[in-house]
C-alpha positions as CSV (number, residue, x, y, z in Angstrom):
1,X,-18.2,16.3,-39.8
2,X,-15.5,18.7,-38.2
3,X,-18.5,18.7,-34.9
4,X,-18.0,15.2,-34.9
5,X,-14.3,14.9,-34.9
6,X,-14.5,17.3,-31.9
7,X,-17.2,15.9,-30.2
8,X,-14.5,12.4,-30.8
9,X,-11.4,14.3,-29.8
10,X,-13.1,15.7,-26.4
11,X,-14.6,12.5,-25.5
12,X,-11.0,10.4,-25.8
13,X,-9.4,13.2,-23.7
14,X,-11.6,13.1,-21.0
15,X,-11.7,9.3,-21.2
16,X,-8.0,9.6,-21.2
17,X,-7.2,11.7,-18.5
18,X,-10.0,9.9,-16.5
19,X,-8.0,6.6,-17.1
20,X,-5.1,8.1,-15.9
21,X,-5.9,9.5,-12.7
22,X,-5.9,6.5,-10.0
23,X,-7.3,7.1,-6.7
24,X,-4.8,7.6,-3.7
25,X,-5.0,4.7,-1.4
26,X,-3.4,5.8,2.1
27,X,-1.4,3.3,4.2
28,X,-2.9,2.6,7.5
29,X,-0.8,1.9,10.7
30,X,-2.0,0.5,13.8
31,X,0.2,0.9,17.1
32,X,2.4,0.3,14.6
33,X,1.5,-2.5,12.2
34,X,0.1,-1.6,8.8
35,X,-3.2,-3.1,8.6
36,X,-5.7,-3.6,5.2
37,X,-9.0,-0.9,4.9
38,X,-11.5,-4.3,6.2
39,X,-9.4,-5.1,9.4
40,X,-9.4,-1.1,10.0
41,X,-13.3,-0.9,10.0
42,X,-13.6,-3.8,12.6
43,X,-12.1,-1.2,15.5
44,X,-14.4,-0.1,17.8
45,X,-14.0,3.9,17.3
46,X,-14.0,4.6,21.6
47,X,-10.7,2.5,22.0
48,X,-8.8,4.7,19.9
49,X,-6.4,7.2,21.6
50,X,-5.0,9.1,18.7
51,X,-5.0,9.4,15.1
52,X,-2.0,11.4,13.3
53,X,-1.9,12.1,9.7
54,X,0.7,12.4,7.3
55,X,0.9,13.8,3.6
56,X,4.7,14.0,3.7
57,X,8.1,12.5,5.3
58,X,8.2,13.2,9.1
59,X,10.6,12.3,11.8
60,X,8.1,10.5,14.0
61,X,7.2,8.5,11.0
62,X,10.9,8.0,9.9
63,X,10.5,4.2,9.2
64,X,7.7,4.5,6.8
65,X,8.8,6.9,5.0
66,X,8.7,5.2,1.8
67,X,4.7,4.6,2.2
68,X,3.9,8.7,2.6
69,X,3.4,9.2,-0.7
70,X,-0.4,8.8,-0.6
71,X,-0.9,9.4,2.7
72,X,-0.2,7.7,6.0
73,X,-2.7,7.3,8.6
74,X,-1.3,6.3,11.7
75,X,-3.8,5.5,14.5
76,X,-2.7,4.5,18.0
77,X,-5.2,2.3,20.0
78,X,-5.5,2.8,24.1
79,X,-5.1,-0.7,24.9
80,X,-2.9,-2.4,22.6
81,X,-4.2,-5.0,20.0
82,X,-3.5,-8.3,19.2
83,X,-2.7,-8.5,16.3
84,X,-1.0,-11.5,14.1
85,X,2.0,-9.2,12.7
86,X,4.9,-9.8,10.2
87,X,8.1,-8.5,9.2
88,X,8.5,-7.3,5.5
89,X,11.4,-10.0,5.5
90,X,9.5,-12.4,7.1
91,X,7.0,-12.3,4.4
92,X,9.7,-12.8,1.9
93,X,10.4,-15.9,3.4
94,X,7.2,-16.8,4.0
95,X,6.0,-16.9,0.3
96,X,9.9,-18.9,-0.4
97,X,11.1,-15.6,-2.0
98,X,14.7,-14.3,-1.6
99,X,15.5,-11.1,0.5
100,X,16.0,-9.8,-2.9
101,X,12.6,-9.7,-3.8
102,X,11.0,-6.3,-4.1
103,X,7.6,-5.5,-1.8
104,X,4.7,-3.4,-2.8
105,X,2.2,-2.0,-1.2
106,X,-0.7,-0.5,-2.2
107,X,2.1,-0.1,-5.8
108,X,4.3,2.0,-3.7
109,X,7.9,-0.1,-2.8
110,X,8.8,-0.8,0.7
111,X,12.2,-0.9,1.7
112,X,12.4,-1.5,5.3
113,X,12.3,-5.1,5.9
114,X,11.7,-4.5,9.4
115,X,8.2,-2.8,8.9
116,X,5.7,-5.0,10.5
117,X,2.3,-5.8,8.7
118,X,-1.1,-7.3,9.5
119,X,-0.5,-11.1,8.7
120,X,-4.0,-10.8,7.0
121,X,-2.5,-9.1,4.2
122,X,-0.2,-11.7,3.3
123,X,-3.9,-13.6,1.6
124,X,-3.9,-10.1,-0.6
125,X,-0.3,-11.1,-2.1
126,X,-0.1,-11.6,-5.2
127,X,3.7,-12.5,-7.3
128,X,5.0,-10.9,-10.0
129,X,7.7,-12.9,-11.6
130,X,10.4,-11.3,-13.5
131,X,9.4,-10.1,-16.8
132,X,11.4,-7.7,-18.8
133,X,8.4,-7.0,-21.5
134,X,5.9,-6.2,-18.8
135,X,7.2,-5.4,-15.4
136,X,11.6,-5.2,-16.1
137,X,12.0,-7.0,-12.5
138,X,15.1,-9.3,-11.9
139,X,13.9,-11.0,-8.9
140,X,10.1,-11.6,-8.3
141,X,8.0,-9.2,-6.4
142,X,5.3,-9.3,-4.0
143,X,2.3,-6.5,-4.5
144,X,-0.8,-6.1,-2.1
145,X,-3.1,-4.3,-2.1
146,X,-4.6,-2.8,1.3
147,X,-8.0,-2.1,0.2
């Protein structure tokens, strides 16, 4: 019996600490647009001129600061794309929410409103209303997911 309880107790801790541990998603900018994973794999790898990576805050990466936290790819192309771009603020008011509204992306908050992103991404958005039990927002909140 006391095999058994261990054999229990082992499994639930790995299952727990398996549950727990959430792949890191990195954040992936395009001459300066953040882009989702499936636009990202329709570049053609020979027009791309650079590709910098960050794991922390930097000062040539200033404005997306907030997004470092799992990792920021930033890749610059040699002839510029064209790309159908937002603002974060935009966005907000293209979905009829306030500037108050809070932004996520990949569950990390943005709060530049002047970050541009892919217009593509806007299809990935989904709104969280305000929900004290659950999520303990006071104004709604967009999330997407760049994957």
């Amino acid at each position: 019996m006391k095999k058994l309880i261990l054999a229990f107790t082992v499994f639930f801790c790995v299952q727990l600490s398996l549950a727990q541990k959430s792949e890191a998603t990195p954040i992936y900018i395009v001459d300066n647009v953040i882009v989702s994973n499936v636009l990202l794999h329709s570049f053609n790898p020979n027009d791309i001129e650079s590709v910098q990576v960050y794991k922390s805050p930097s000062t040539q990466i200033e404005q997306y600061d907030d997004l470092v936290k799992n990792g920021l790819i930033n890749i610059n192309m040699k002839k510029p794309l064209n790309l159908e771009k937002i603002t974060v603020g935009e966005a907000k008011k293209k979905l009829n929410l306030t500037s108050e509204s809070r932004f996520f992306l990949n569950d990390i908050e943005v709060h530049n409103e002047s970050i541009l992103i892919a217009e593509d991404l806007l299809k990935r958005a989904r709104i969280l209303q305000p929900d004290k039990k659950f999520n303990n927002y006071k104004v709604p909140a967009i999330s997407i997911d760049t994957n």
